[in-house]
OpenMM code with the backbone's topology and positions (N, CA, C; nanometers):
from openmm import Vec3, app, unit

residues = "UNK UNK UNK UNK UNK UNK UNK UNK UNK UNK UNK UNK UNK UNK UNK UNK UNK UNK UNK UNK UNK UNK UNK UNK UNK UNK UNK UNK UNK UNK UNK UNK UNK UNK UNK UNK UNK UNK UNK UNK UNK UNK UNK UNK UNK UNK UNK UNK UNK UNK UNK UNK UNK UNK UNK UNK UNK UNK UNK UNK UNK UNK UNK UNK UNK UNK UNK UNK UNK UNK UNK UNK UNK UNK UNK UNK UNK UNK UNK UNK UNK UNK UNK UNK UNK UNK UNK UNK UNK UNK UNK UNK UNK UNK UNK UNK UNK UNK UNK UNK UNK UNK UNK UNK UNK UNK UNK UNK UNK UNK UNK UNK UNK UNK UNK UNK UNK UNK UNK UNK UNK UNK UNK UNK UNK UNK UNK".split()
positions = [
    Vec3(10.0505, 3.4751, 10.3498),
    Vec3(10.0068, 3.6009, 10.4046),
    Vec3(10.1189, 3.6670, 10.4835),
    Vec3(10.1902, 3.5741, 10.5274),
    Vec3(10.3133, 3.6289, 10.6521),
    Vec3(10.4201, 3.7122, 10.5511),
    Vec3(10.4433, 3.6269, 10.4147),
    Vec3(10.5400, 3.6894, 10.2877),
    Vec3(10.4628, 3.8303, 10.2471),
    Vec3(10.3659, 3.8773, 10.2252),
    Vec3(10.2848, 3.9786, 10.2098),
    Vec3(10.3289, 4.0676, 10.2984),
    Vec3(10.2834, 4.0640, 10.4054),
    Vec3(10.3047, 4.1449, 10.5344),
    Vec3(10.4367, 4.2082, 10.5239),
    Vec3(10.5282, 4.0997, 10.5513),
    Vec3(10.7079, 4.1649, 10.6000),
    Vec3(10.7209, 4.2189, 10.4341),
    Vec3(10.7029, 4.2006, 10.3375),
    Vec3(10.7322, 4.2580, 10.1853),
    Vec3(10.6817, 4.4228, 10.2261),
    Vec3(10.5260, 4.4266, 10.2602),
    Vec3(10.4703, 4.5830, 10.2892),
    Vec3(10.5474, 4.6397, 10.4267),
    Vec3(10.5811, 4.5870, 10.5247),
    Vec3(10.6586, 4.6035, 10.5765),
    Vec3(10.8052, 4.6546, 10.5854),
    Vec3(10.8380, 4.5770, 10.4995),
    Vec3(10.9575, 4.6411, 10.4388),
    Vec3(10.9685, 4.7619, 10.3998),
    Vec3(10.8777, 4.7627, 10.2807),
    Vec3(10.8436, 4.8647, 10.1944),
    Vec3(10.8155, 5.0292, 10.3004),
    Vec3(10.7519, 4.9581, 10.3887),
    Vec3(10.6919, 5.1201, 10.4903),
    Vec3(10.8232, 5.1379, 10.4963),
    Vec3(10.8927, 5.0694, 10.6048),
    Vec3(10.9982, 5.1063, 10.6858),
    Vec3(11.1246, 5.1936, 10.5719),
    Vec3(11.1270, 5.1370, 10.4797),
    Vec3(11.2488, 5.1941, 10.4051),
    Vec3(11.1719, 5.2960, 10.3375),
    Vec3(11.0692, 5.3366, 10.3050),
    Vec3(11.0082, 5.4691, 10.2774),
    Vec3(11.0409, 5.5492, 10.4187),
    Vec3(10.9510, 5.5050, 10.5444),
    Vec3(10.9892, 5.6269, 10.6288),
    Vec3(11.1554, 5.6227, 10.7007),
    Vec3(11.2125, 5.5670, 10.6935),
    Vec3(11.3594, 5.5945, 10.6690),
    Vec3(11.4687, 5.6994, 10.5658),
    Vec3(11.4200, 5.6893, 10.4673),
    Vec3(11.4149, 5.7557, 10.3574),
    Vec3(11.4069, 5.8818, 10.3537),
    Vec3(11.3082, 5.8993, 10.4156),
    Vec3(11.2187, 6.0498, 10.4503),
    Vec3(11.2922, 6.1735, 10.4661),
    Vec3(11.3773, 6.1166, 10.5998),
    Vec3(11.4748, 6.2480, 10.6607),
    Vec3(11.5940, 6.2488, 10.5581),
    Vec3(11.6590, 6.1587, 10.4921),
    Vec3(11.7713, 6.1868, 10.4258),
    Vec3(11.7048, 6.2607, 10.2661),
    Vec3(11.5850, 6.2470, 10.2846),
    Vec3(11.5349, 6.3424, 10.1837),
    Vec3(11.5217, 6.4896, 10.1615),
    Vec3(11.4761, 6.4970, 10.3103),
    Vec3(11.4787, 6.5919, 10.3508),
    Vec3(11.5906, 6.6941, 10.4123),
    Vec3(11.6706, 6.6359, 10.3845),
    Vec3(11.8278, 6.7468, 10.4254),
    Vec3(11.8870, 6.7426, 10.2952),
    Vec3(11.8262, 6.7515, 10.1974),
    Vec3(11.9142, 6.7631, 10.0579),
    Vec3(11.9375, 6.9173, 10.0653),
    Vec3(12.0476, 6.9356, 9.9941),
    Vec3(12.1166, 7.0695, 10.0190),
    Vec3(12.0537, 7.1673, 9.9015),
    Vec3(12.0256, 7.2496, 9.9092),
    Vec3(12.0106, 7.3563, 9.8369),
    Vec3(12.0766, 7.4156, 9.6955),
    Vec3(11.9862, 7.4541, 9.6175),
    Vec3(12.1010, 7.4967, 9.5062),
    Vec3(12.1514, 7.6125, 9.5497),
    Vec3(12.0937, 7.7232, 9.6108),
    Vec3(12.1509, 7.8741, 9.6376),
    Vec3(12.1403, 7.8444, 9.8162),
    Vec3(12.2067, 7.9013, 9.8388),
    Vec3(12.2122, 7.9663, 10.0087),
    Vec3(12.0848, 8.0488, 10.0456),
    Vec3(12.0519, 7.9985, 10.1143),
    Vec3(11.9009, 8.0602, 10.1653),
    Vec3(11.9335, 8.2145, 10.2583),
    Vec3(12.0902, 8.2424, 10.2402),
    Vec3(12.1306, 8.3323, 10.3470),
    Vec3(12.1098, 8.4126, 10.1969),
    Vec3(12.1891, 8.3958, 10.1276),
    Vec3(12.1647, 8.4770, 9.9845),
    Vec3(12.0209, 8.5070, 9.8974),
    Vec3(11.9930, 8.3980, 9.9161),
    Vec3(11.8131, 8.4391, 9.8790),
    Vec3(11.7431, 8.5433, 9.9362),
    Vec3(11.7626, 8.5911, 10.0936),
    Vec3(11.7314, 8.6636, 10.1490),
    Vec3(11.7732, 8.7871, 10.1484),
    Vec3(11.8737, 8.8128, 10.1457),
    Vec3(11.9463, 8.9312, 10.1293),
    Vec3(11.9299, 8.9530, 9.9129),
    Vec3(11.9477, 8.8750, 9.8786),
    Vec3(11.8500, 8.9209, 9.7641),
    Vec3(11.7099, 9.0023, 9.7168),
    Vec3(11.6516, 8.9205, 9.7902),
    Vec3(11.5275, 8.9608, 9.8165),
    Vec3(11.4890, 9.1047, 9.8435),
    Vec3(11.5952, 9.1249, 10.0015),
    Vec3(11.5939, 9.2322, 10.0708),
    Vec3(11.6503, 9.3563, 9.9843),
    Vec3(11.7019, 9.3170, 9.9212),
    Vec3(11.7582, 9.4314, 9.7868),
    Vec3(11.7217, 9.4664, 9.7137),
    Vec3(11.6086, 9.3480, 9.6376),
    Vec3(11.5189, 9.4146, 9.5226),
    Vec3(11.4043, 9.4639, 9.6421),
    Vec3(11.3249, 9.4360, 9.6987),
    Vec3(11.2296, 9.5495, 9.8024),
    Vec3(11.2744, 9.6610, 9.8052),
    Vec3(11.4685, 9.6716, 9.8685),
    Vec3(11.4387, 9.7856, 9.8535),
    Vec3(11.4385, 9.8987, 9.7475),
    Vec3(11.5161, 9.8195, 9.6608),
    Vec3(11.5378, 9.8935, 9.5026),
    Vec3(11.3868, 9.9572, 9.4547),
    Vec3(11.2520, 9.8852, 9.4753),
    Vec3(11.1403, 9.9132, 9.4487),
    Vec3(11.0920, 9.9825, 9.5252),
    Vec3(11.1514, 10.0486, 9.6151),
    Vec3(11.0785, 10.1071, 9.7225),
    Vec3(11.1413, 10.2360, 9.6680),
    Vec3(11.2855, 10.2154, 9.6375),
    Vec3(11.3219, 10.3503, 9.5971),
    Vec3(11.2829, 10.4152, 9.5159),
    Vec3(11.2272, 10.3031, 9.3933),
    Vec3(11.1950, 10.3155, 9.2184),
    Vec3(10.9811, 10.4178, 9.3236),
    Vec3(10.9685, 10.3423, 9.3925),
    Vec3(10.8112, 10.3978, 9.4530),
    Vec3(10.8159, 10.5343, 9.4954),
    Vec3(10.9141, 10.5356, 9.5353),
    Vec3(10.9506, 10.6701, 9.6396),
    Vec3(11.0068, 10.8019, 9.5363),
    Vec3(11.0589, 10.7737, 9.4074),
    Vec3(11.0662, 10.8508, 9.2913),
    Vec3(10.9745, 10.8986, 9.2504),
    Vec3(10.8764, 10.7605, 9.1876),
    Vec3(10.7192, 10.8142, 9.1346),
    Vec3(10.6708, 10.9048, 9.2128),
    Vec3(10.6448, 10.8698, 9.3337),
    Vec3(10.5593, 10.9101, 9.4497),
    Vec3(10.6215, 11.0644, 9.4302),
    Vec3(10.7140, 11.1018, 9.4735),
    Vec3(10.7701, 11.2011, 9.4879),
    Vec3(10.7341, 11.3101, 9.3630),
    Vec3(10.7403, 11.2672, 9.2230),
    Vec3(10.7076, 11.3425, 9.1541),
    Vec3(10.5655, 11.3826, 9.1374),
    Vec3(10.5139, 11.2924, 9.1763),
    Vec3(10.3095, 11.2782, 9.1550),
    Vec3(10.2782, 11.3667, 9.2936),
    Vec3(10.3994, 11.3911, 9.3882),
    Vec3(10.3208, 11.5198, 9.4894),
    Vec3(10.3742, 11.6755, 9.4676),
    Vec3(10.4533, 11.6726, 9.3811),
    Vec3(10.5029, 11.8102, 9.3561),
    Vec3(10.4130, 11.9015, 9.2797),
    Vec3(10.3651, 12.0464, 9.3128),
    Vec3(10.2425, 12.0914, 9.3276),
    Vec3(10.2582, 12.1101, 9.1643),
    Vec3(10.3263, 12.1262, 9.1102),
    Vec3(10.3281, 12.1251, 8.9378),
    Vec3(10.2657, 12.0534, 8.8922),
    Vec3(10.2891, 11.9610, 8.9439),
    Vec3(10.1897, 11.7730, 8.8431),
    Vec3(10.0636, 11.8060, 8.8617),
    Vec3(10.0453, 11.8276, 9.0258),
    Vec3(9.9056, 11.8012, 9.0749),
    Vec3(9.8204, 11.9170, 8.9888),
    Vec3(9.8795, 12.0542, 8.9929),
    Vec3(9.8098, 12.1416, 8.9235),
    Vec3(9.7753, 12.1015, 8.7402),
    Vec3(9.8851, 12.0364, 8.6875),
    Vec3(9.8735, 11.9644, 8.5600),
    Vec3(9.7531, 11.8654, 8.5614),
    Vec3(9.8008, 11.7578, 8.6383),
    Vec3(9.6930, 11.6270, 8.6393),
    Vec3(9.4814, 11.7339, 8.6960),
    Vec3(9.5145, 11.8272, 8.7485),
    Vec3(9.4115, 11.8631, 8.7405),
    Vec3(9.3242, 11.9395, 8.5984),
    Vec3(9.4116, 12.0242, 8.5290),
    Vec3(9.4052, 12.0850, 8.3895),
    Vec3(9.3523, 11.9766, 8.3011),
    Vec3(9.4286, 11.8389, 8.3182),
    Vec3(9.4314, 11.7166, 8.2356),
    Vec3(9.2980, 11.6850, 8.3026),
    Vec3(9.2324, 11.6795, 8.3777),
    Vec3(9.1094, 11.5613, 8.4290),
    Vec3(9.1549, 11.4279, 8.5260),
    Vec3(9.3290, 11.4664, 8.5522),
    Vec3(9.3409, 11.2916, 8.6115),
    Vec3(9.3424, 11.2974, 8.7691),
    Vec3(9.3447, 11.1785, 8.7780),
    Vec3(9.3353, 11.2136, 8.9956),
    Vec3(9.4853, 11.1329, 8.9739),
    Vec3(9.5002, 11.2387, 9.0677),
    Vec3(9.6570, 11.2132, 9.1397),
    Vec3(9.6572, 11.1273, 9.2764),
    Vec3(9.5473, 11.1251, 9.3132),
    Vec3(9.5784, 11.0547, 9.4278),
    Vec3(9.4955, 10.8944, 9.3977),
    Vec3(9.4490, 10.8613, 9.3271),
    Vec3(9.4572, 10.7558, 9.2260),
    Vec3(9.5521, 10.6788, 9.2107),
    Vec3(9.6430, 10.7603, 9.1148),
    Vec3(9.7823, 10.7597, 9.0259),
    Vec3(9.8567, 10.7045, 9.1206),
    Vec3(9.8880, 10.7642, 9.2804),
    Vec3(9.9633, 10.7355, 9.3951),
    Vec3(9.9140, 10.5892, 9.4561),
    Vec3(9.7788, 10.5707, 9.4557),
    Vec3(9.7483, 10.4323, 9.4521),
    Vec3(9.7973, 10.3236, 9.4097),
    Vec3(9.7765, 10.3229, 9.2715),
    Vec3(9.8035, 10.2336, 9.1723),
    Vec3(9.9892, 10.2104, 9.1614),
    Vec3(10.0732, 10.3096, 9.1896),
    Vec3(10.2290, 10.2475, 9.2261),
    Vec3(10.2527, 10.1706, 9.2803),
    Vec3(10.1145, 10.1427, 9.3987),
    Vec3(10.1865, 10.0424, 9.5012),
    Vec3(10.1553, 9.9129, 9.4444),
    Vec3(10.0748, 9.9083, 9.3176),
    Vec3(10.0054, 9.7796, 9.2931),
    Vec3(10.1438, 9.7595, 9.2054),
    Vec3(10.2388, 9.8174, 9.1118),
    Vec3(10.3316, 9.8242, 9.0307),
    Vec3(10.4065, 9.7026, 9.0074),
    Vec3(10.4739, 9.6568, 8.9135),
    Vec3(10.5952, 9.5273, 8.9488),
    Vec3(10.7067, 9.6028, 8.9334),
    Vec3(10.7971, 9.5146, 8.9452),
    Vec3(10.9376, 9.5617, 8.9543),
    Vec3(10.9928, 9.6052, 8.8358),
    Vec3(10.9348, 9.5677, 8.7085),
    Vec3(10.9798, 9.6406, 8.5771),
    Vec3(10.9322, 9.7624, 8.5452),
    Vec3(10.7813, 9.7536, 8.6059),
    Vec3(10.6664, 9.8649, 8.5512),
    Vec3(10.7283, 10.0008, 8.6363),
    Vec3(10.8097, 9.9324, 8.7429),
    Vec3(10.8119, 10.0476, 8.8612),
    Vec3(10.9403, 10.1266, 8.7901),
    Vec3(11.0911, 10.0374, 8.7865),
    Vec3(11.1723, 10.0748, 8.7327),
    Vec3(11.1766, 10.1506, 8.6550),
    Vec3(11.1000, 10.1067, 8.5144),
    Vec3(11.0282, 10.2349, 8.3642),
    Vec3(11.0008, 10.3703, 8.4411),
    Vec3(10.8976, 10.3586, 8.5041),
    Vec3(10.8313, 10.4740, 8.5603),
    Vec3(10.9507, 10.5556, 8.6583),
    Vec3(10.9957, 10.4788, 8.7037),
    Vec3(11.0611, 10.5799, 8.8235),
    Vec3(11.2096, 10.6503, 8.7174),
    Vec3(11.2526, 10.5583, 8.6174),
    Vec3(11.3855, 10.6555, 8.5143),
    Vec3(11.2717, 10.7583, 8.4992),
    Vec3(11.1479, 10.8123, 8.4687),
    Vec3(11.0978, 10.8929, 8.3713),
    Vec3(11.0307, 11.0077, 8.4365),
    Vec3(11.0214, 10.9359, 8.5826),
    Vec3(10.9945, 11.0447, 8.6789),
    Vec3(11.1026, 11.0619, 8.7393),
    Vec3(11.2545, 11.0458, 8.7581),
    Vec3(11.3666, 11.1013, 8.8005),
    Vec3(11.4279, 11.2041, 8.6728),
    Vec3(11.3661, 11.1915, 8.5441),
    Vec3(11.3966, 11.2438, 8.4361),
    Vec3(11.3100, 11.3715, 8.5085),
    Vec3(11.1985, 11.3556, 8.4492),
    Vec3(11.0748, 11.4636, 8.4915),
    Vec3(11.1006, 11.5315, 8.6641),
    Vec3(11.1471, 11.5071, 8.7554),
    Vec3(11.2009, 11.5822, 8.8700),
    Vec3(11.2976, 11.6484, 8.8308),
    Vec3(11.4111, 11.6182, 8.7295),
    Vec3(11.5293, 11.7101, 8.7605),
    Vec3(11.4786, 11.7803, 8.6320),
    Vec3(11.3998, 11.7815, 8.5456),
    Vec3(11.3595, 11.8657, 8.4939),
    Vec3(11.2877, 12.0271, 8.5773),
    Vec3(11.1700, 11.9833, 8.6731),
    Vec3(11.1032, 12.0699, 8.7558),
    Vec3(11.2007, 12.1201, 8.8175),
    Vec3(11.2719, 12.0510, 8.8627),
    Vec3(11.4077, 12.1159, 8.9914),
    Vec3(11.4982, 12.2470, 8.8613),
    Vec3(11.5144, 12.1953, 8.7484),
    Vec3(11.5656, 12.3319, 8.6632),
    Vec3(11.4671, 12.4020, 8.5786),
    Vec3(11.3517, 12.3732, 8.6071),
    Vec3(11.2402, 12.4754, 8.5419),
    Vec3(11.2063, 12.4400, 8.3990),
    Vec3(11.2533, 12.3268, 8.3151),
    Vec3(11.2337, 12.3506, 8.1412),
    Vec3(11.1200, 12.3227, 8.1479),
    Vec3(11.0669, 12.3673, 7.9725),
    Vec3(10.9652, 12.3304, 7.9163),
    Vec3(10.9208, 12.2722, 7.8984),
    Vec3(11.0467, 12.1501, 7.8843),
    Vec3(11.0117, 12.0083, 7.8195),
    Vec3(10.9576, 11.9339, 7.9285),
    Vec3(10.9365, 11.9428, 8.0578),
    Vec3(10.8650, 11.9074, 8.1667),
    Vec3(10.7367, 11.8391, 8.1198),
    Vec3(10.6231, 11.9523, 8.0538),
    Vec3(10.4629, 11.9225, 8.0868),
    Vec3(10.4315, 11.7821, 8.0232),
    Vec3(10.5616, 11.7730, 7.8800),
    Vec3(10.5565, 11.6252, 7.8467),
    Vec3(10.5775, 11.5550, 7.8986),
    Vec3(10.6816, 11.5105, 7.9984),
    Vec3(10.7275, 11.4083, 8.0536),
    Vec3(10.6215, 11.4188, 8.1908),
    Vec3(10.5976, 11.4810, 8.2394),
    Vec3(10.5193, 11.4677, 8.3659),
    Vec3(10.3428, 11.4146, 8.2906),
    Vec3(10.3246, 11.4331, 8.1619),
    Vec3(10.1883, 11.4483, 8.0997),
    Vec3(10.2433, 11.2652, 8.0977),
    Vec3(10.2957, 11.2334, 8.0105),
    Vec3(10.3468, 11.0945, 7.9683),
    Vec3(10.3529, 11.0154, 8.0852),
    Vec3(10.4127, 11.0698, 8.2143),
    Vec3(10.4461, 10.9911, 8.3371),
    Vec3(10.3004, 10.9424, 8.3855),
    Vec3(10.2036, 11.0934, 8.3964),
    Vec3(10.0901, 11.0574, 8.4894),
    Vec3(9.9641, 10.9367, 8.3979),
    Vec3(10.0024, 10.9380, 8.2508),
    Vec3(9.9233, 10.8656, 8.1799),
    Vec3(9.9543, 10.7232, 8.1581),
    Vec3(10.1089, 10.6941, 8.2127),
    Vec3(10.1446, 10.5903, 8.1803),
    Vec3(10.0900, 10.5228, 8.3541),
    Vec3(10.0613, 10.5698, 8.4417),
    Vec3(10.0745, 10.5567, 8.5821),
    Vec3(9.9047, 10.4930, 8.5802),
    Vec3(9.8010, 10.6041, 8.5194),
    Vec3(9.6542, 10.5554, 8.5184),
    Vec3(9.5938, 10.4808, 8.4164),
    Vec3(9.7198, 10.4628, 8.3063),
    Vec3(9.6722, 10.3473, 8.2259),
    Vec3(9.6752, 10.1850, 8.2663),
    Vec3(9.7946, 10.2191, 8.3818),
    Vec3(9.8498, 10.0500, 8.4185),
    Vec3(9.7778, 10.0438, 8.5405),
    Vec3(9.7214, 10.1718, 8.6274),
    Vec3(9.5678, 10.1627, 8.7209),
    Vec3(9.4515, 10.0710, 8.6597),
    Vec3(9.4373, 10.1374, 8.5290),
    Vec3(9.3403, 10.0581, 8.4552),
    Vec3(9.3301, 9.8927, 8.3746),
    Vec3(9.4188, 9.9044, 8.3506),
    Vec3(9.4981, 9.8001, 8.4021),
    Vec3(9.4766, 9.6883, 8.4768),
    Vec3(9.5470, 9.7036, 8.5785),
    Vec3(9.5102, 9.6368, 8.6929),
    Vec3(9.3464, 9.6171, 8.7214),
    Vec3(9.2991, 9.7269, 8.7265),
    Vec3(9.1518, 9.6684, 8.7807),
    Vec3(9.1057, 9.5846, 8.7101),
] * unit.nanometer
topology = app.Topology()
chain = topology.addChain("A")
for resn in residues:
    res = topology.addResidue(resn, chain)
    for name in ("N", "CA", "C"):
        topology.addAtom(name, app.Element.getBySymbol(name[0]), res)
């Protein structure tokens, strides 16, 4: 019984010994870099948000999305639910569709029509 004992004994002690040199294993990436990663794509998506957003309040859309039947303030909802790809897509097509409005073309009602449908389909989507 005494051979039993010091064997489990053993066994504890060099497990919780173990423990801490387990626990300081080094990292594959720098946790200083992970962060500041991080902090870059947030804000990249915030910018890609702040595009959409921007085009979905300019009184052109809103008067469109009303002609169309869609709620715009919906549409403004559902960005924030967005991922980082869905946002990216959307925000090239609404920086397309702004500098369109900012020079007046025609070709606008499509791209703002396409923007606000692609915006309440991925609303729908989501729910």
């Amino acid at each position: 019984m005494s051979i039993r004992t010091t064997v489990v004994a053993l066994i504890v002690s060099s497990l919780l010994w173990s423990a801490p040199a387990m626990a300081q294993q080094r990292h594959v990436t720098d946790p200083a870099l992970m962060r500041q990663a991080i902090a870059a794509q947030a804000l990249t998506d915030q910018q890609h948000r702040d595009a959409v957003l921007g085009v979905l309040q300019r009184s052109q859309v809103r008067v469109l999305a009303d002609r169309l039947g869609l709620s715009v303030t919906r549409a403004e909802g559902a960005v924030s639910t967005l991922d980082s790809t869905e946002l990216a897509s959307l925000a090239g097509q609404a920086r397309m569709a702004d500098a369109q409005l900012a020079g007046g073309s025609s070709v606008v009602v499509i791209s703002v029509t396409t923007l606000l449908l692609l915006v309440i389909i991925l609303l729908l989507l989501a729910d």
